[in-house]
Structures are given as structure tokens and as C-alpha cells.
C-alpha positions in Angstrom: 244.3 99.6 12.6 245.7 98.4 9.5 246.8 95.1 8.8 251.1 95.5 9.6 250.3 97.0 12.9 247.8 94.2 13.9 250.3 91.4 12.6 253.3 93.3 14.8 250.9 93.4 17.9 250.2 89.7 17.6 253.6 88.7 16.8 254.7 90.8 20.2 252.4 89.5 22.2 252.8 85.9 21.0 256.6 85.9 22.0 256.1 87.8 25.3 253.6 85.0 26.0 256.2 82.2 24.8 258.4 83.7 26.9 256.5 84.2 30.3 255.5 80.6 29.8 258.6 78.8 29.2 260.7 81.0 32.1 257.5 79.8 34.1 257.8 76.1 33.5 261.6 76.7 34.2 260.8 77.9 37.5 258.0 74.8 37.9 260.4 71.9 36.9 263.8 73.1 38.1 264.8 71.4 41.5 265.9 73.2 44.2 269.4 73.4 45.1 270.9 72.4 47.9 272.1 74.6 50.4 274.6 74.4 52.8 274.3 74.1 56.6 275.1 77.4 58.0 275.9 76.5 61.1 278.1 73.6 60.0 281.0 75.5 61.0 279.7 76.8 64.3 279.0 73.1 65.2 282.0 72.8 67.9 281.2 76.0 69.1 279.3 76.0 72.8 278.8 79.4 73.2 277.4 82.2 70.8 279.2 85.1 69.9 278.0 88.7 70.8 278.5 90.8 67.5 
């Protein structure tokens, strides 16, 4: 392998790393949203609907 195909392979895998890491610590450190209640509007509701 000569020496601009070994440099292209590191450089590739390099940012592929830099990239799996960072969207990884994203995923990590990012705090989870808060979702509605679902059945907030069903709350005055007694009896379930048959769909």
C-alpha cells in the first residue's frame, strides 16, 4: 500500500471515529424531553371508548 492510500484510510477512519464519538456523547449528555400526558385529555372521561 503506498503511502496516499494509507494516509486516505487513516484520515477516513479518523473522522468516522470523530464522528461516532461525538453523536455518542450527544446521545449521553442530552436530557430527555419531556413528554406529554396522554391521557391528559381523557382525564374527565369515565368510560373507555371501543374503537
Amino acid at each position: 500500500m503506498n503511502s496516499t492510500a494509507l494516509i486516505t484510510m487513516l484520515l477516513t477512519q479518523g473522522i468516522v471515529i470523530g464522528f461516532t464519538a461525538f453523536f455518542f456523547y450527544k446521545v449521553l449528555t442530552t436530557p430527555p424531553r419531556q413528554e406529554p400526558d396522554s391521557f391528559e385529555e381523557n382525564d374527565d372521561e369515565l368510560v373507555r371508548k371501543n374503537d
